[in-house]
VMD Tcl script that builds the backbone (N, CA, C; Angstrom):
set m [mol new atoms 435]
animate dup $m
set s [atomselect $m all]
$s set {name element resname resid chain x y z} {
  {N N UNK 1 A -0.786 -22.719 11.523}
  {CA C UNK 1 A -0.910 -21.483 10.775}
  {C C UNK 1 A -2.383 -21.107 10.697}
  {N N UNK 2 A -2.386 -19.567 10.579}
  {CA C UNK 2 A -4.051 -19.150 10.705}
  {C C UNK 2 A -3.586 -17.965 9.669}
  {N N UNK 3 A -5.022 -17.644 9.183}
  {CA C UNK 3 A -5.417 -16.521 8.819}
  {C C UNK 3 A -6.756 -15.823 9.619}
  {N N UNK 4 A -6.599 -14.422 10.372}
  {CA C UNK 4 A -7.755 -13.873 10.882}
  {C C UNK 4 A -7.776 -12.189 10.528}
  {N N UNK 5 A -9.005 -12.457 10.351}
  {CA C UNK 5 A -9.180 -10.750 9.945}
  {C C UNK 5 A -8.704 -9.840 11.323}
  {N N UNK 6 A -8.258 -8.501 10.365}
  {CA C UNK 6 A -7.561 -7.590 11.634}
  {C C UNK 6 A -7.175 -6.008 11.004}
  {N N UNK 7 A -7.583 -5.256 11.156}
  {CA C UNK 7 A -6.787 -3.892 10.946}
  {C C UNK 7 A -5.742 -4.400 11.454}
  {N N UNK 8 A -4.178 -3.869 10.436}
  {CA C UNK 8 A -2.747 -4.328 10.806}
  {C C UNK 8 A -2.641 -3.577 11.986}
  {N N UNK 9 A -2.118 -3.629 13.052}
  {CA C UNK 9 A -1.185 -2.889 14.250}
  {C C UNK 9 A -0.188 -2.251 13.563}
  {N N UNK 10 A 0.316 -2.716 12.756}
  {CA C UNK 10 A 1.299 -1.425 12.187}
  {C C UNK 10 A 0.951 -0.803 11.429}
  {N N UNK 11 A -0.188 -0.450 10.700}
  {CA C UNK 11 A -0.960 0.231 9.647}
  {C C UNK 11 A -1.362 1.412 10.478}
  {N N UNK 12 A -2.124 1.011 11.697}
  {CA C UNK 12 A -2.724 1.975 12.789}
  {C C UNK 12 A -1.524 3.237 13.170}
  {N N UNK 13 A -0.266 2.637 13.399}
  {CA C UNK 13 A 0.621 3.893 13.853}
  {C C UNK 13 A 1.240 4.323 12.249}
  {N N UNK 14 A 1.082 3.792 11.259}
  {CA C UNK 14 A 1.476 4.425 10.056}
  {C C UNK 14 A 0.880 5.458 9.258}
  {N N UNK 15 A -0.915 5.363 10.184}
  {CA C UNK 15 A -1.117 6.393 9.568}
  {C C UNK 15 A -1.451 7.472 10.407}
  {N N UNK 16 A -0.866 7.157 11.832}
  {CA C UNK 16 A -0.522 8.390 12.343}
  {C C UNK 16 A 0.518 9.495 12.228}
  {N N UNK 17 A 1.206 8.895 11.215}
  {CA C UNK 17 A 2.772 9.682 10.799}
  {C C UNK 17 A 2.817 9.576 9.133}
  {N N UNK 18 A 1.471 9.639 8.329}
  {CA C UNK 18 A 0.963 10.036 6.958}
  {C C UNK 18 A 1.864 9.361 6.194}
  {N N UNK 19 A 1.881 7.860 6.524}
  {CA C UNK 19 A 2.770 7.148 5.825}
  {C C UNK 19 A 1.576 6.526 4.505}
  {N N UNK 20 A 0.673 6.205 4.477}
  {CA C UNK 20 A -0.535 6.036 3.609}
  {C C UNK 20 A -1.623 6.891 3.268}
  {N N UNK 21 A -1.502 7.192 1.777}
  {CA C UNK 21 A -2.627 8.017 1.183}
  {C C UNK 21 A -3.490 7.449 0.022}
  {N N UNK 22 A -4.599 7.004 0.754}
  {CA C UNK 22 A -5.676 6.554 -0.128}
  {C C UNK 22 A -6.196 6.956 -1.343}
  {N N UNK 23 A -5.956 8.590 -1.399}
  {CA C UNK 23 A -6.714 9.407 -2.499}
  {C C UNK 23 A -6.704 8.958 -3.512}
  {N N UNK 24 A -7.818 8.743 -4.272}
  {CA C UNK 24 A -7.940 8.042 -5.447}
  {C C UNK 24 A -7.328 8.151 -6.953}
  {N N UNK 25 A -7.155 9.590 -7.007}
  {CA C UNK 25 A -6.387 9.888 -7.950}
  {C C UNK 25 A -4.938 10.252 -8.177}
  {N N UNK 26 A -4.353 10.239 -6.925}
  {CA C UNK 26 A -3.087 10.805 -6.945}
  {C C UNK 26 A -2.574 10.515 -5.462}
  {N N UNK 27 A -2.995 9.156 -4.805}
  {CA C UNK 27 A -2.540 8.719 -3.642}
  {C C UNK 27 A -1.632 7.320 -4.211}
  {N N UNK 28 A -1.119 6.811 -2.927}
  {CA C UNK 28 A -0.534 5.455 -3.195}
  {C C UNK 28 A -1.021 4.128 -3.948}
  {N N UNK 29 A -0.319 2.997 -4.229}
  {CA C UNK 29 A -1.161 2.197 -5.342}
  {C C UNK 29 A -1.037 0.796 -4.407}
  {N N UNK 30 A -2.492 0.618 -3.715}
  {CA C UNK 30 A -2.789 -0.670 -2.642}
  {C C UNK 30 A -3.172 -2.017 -3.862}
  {N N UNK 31 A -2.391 -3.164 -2.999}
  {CA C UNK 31 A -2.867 -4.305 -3.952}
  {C C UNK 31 A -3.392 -4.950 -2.829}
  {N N UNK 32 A -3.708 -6.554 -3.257}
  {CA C UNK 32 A -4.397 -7.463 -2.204}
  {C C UNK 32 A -3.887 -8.671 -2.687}
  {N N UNK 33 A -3.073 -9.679 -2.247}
  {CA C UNK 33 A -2.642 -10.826 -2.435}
  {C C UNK 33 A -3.181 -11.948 -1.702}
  {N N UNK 34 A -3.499 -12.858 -2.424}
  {CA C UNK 34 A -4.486 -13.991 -1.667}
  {C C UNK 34 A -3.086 -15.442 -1.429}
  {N N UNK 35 A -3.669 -16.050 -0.396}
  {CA C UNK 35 A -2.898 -17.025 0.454}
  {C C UNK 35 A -3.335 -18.412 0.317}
  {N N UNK 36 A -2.754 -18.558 1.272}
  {CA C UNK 36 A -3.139 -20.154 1.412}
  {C C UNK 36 A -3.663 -20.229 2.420}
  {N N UNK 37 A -3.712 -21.543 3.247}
  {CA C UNK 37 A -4.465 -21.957 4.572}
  {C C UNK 37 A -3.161 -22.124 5.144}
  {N N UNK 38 A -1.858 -22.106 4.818}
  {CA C UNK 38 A -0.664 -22.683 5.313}
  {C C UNK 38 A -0.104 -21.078 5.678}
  {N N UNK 39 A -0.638 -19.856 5.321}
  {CA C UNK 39 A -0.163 -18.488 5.987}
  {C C UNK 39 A -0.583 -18.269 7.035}
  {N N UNK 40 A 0.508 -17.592 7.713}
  {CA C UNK 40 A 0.086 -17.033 9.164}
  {C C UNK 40 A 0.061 -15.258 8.551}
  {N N UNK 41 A -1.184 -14.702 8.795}
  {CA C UNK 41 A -1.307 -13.411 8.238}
  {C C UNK 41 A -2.314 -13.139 9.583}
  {N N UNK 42 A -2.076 -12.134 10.697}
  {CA C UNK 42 A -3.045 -11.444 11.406}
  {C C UNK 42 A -2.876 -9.711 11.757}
  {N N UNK 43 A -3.304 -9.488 12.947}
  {CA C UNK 43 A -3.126 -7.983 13.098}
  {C C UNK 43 A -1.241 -7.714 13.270}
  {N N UNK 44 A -0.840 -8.691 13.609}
  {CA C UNK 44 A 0.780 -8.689 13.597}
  {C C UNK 44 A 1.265 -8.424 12.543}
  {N N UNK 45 A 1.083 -8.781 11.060}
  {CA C UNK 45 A 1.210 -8.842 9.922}
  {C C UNK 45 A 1.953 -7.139 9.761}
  {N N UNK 46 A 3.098 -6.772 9.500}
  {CA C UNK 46 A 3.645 -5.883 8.715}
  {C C UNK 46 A 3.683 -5.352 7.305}
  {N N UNK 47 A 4.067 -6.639 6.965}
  {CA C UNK 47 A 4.003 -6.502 5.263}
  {C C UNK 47 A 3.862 -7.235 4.028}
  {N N UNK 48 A 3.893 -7.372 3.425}
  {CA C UNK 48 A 3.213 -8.511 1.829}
  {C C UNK 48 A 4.450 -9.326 1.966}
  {N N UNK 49 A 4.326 -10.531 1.827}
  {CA C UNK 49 A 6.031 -11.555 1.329}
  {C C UNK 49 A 4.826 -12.403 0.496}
  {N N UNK 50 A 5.646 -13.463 -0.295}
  {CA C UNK 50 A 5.075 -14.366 -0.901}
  {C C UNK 50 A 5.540 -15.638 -0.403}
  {N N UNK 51 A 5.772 -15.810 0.515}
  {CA C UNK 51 A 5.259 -16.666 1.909}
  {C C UNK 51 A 4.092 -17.362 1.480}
  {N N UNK 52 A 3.667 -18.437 1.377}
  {CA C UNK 52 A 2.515 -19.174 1.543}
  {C C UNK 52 A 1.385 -18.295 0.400}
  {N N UNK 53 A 1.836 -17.585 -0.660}
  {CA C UNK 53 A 0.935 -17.032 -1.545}
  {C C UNK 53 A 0.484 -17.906 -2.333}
  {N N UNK 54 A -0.843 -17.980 -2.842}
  {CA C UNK 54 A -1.270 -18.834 -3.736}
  {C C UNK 54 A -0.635 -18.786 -5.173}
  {N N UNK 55 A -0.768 -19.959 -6.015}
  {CA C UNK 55 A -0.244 -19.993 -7.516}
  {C C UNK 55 A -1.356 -20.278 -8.149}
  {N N UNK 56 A -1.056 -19.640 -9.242}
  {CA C UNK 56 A -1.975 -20.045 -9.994}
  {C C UNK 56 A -2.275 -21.486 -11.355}
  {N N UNK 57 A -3.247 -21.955 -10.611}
  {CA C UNK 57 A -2.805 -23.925 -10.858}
  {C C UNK 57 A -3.194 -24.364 -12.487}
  {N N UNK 58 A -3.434 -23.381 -13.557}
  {CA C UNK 58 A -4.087 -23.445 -14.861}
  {C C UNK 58 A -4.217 -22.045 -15.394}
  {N N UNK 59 A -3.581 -21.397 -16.430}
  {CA C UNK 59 A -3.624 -19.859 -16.889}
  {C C UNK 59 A -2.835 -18.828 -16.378}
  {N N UNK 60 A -3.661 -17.373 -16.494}
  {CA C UNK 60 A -2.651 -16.557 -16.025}
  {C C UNK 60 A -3.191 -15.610 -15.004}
  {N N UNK 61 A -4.610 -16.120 -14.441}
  {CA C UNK 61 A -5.384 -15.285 -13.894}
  {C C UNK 61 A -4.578 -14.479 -12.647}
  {N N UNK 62 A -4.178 -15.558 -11.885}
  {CA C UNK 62 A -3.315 -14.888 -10.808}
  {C C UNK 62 A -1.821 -14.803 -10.965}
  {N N UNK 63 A -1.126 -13.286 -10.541}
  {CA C UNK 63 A 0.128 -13.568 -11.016}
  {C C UNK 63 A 0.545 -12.977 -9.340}
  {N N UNK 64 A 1.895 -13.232 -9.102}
  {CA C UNK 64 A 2.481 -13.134 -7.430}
  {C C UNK 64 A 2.040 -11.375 -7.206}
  {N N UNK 65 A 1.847 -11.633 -6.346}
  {CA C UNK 65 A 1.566 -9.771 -5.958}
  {C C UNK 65 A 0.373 -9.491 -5.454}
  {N N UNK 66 A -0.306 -10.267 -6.107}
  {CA C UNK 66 A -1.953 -10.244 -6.611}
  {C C UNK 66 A -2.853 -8.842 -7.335}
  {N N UNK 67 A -3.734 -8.417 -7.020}
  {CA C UNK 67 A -4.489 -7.348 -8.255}
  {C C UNK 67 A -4.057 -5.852 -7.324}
  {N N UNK 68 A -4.008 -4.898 -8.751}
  {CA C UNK 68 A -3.932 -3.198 -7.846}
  {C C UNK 68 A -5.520 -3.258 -7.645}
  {N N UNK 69 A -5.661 -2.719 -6.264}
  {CA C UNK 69 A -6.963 -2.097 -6.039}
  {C C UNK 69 A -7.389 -0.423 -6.814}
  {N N UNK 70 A -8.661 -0.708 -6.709}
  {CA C UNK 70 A -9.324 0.712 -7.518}
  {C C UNK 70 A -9.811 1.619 -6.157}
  {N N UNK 71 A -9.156 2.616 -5.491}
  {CA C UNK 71 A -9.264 3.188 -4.896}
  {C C UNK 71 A -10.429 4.110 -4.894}
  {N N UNK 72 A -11.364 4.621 -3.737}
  {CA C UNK 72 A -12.474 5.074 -3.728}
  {C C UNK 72 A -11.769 6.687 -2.255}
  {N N UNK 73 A -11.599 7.238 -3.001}
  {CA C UNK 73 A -11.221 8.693 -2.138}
  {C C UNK 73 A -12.196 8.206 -0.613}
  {N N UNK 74 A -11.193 8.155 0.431}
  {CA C UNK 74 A -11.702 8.424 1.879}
  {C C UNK 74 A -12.777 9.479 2.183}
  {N N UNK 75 A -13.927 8.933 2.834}
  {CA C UNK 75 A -14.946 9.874 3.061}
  {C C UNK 75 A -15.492 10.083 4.936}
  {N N UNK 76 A -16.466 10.203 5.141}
  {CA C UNK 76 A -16.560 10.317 6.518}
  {C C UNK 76 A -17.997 9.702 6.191}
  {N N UNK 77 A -18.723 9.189 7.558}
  {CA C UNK 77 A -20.093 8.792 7.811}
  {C C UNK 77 A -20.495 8.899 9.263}
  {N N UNK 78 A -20.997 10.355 9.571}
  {CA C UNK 78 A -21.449 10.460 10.792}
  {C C UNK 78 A -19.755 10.690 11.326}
  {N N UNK 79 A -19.692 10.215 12.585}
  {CA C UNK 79 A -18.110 10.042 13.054}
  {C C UNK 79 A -16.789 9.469 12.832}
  {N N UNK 80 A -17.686 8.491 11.447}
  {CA C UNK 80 A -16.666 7.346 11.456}
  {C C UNK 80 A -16.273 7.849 9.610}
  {N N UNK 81 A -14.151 7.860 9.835}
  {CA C UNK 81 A -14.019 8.030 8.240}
  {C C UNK 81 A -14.132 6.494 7.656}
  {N N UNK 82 A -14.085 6.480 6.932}
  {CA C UNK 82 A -14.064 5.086 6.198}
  {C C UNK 82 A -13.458 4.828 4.229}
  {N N UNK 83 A -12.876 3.781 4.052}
  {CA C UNK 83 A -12.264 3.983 3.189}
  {C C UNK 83 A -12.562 2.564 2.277}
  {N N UNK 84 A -12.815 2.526 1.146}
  {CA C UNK 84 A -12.981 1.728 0.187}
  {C C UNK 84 A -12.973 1.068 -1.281}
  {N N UNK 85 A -12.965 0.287 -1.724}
  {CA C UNK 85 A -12.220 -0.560 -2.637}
  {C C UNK 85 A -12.995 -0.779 -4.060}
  {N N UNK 86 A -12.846 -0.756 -5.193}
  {CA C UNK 86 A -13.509 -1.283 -5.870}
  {C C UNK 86 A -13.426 -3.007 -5.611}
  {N N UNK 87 A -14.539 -3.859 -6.290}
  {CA C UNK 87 A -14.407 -5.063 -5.921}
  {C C UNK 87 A -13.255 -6.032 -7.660}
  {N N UNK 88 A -13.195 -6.845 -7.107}
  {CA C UNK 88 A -11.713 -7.248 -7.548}
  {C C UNK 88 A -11.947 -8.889 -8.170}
  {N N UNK 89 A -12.136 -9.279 -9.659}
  {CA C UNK 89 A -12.656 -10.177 -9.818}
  {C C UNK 89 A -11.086 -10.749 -10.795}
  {N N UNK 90 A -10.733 -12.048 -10.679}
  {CA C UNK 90 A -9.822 -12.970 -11.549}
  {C C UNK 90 A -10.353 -13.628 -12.555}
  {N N UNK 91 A -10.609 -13.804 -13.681}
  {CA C UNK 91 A -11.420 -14.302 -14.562}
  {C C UNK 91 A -10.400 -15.538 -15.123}
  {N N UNK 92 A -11.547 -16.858 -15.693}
  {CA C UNK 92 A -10.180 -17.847 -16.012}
  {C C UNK 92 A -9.379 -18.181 -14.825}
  {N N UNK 93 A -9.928 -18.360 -14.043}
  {CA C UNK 93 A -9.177 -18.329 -12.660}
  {C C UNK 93 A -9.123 -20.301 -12.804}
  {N N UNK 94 A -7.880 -20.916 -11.196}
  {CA C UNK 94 A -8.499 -21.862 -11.297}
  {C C UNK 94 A -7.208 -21.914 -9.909}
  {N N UNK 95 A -7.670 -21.739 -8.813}
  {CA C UNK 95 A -6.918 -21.688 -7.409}
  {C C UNK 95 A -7.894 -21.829 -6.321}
  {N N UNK 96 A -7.176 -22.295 -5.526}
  {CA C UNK 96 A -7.567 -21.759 -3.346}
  {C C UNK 96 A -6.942 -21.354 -3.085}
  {N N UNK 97 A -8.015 -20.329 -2.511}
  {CA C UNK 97 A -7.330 -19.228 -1.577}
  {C C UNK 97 A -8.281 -19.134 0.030}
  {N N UNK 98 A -7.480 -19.007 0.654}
  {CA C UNK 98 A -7.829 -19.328 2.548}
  {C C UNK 98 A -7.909 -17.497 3.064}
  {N N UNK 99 A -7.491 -16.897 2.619}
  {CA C UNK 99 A -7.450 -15.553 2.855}
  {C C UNK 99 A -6.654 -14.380 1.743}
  {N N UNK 100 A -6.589 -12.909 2.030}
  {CA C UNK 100 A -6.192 -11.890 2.016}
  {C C UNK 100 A -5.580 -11.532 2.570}
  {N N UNK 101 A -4.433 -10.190 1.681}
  {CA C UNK 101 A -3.622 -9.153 2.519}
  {C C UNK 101 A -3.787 -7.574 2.080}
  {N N UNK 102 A -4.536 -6.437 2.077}
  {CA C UNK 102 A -4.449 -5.871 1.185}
  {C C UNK 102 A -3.300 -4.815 1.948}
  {N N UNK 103 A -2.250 -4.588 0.969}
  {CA C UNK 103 A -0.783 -4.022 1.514}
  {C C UNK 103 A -0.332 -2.347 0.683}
  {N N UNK 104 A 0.284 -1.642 0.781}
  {CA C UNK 104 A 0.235 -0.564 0.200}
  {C C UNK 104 A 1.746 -0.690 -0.913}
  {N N UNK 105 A 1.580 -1.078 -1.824}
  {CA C UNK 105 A 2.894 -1.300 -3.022}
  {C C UNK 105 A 3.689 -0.042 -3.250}
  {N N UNK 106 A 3.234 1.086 -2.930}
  {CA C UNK 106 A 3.994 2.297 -3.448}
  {C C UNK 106 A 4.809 2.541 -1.931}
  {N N UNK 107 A 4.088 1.860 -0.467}
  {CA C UNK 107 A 5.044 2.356 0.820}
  {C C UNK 107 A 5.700 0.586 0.942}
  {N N UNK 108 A 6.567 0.619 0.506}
  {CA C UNK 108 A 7.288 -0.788 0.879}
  {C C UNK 108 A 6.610 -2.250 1.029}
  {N N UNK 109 A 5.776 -2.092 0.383}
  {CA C UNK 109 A 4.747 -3.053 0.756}
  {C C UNK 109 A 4.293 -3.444 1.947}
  {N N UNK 110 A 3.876 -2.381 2.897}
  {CA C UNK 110 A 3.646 -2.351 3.860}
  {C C UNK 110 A 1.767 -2.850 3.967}
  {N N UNK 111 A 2.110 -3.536 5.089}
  {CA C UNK 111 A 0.301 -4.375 5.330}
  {C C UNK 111 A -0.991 -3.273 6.197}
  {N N UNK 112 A -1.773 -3.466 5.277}
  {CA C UNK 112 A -2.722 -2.763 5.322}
  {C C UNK 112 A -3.765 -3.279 6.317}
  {N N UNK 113 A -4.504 -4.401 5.828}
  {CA C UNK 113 A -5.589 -5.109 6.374}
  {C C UNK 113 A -5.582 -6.745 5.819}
  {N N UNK 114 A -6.333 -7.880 6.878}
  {CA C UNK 114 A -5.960 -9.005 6.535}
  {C C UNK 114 A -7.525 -9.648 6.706}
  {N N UNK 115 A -7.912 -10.159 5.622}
  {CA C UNK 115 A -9.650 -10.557 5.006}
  {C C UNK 115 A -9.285 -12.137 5.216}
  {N N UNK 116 A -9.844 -12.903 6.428}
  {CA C UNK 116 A -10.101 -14.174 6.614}
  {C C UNK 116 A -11.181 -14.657 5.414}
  {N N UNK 117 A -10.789 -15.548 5.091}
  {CA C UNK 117 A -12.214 -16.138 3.663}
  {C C UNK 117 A -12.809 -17.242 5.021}
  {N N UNK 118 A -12.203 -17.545 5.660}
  {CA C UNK 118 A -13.114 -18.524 7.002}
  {C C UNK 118 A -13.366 -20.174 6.517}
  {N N UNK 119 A -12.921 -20.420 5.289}
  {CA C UNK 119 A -12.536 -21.779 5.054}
  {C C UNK 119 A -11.546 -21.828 3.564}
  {N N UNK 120 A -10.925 -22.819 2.745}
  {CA C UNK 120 A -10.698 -22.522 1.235}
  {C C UNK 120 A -11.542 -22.204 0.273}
  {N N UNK 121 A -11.093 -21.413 -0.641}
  {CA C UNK 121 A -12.230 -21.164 -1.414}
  {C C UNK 121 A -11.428 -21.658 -3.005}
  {N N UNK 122 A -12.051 -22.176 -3.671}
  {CA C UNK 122 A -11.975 -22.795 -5.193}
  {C C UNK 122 A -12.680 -22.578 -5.768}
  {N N UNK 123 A -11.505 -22.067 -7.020}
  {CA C UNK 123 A -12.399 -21.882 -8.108}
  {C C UNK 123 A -11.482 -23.122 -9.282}
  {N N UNK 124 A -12.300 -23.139 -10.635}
  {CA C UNK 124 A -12.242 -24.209 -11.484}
  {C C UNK 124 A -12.181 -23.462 -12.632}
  {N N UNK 125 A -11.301 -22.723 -13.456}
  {CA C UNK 125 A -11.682 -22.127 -14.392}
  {C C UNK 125 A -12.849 -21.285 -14.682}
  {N N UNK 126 A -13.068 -20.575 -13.803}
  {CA C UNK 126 A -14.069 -19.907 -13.786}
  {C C UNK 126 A -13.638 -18.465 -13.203}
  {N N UNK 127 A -14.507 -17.674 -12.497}
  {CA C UNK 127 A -14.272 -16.057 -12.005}
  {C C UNK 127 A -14.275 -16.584 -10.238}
  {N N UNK 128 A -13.307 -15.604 -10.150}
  {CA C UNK 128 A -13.298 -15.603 -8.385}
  {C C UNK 128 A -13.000 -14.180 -7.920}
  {N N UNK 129 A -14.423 -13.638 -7.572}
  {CA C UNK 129 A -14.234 -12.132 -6.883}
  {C C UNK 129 A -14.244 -11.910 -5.644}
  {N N UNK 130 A -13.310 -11.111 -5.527}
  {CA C UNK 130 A -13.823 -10.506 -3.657}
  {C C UNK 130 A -14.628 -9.271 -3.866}
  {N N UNK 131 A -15.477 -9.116 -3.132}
  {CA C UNK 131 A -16.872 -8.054 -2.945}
  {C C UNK 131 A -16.472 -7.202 -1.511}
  {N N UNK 132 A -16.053 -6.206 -1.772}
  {CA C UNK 132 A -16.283 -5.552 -0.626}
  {C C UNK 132 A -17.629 -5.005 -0.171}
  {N N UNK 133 A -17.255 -5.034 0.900}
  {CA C UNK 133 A -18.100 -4.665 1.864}
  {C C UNK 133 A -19.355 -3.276 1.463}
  {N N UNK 134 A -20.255 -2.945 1.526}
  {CA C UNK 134 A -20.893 -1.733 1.480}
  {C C UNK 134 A -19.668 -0.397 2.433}
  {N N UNK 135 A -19.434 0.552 1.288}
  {CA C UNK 135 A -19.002 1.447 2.276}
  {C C UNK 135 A -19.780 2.499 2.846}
  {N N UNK 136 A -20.154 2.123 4.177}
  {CA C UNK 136 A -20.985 3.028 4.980}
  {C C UNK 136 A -20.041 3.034 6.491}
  {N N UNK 137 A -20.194 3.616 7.572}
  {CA C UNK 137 A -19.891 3.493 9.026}
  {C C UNK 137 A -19.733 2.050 9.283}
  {N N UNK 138 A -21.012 1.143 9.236}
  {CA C UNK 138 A -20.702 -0.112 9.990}
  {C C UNK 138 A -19.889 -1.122 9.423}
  {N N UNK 139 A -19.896 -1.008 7.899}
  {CA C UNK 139 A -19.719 -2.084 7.336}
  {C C UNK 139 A -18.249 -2.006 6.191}
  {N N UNK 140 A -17.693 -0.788 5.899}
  {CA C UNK 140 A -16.296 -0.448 5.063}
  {C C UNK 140 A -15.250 -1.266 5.950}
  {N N UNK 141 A -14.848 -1.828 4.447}
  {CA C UNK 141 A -13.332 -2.354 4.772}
  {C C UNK 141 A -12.307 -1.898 6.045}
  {N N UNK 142 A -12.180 -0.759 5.726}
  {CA C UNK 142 A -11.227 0.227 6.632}
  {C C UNK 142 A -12.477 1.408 6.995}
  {N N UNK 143 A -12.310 1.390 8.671}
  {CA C UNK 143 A -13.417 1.889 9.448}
  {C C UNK 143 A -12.062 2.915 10.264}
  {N N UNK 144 A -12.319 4.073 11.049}
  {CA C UNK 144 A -11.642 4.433 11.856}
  {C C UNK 144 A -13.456 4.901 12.736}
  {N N UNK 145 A -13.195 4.453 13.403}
  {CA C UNK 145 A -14.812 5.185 14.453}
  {C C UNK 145 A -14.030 5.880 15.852}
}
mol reanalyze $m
mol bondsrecalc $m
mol representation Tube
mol addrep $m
């Protein structure tokens, strides 16, 4: 089993037929569910299951599903649109997690994009955030160039 980062293959033709709307205030409601090292999640990836999802091993920080994202209205940069996330912190946390899925909850839970962490990551009762990326051209989560 692997986890590797990937714009989904089925995300790509979904939003050629306006199956996902980012808009921040009145678009669909994207979450991000974190895994294990025992998920197979890549550009194949369709949609969210709780398959190999992490638990949460002390509290209530993580619950199955994982967090709604805070949506940032789609913009453009130069040629490239690009689309982005507020960043997403578990407080009281106390899990590993090997990767990401961030999936769209309002379209069937259909898979969005898949964030390799590139080894386990642990936390101990403490905060565990994911940081997105700067959204500019080179560097946003979701790039179309």
């Amino acid at each position: 089993m692997a986890i590797s980062s990937a714009i989904c293959t089925s995300f790509k033709q979904e939003i050629l037929v306006g199956t996902h709307n980012f808009t921040a205030t009145s678009g669909n409601t994207f979450k991000i569910a974190l895994f294990t090292s025992s998920a197979s999640l890549g550009a194949s990836t369709t949609a969210y299951s709780t398959s190999n999802e992490i638990t949460n091993s002390s509290g209530t920080a993580y619950t199955a599903g994982g967090a709604t994202l805070t949506s940032v209205t789609p913009t453009t940069s130069g040629t490239t649109a690009l689309c982005d996330f507020a960043d997403v912190s578990y407080t009281s946390a106390s899990f590993t997690a090997n990767g990401a899925l961030i999936y769209n909850d309002t379209q069937s839970d259909k898979a969005v994009a898949v964030i390799a962490f590139g080894s386990d990551k642990t936390v101990t009762s403490g905060t565990f955030t994911i940081q997105f990326p700067t959204a500019d051209a080179s560097n946003a989560i979701i790039r179309i160039a």
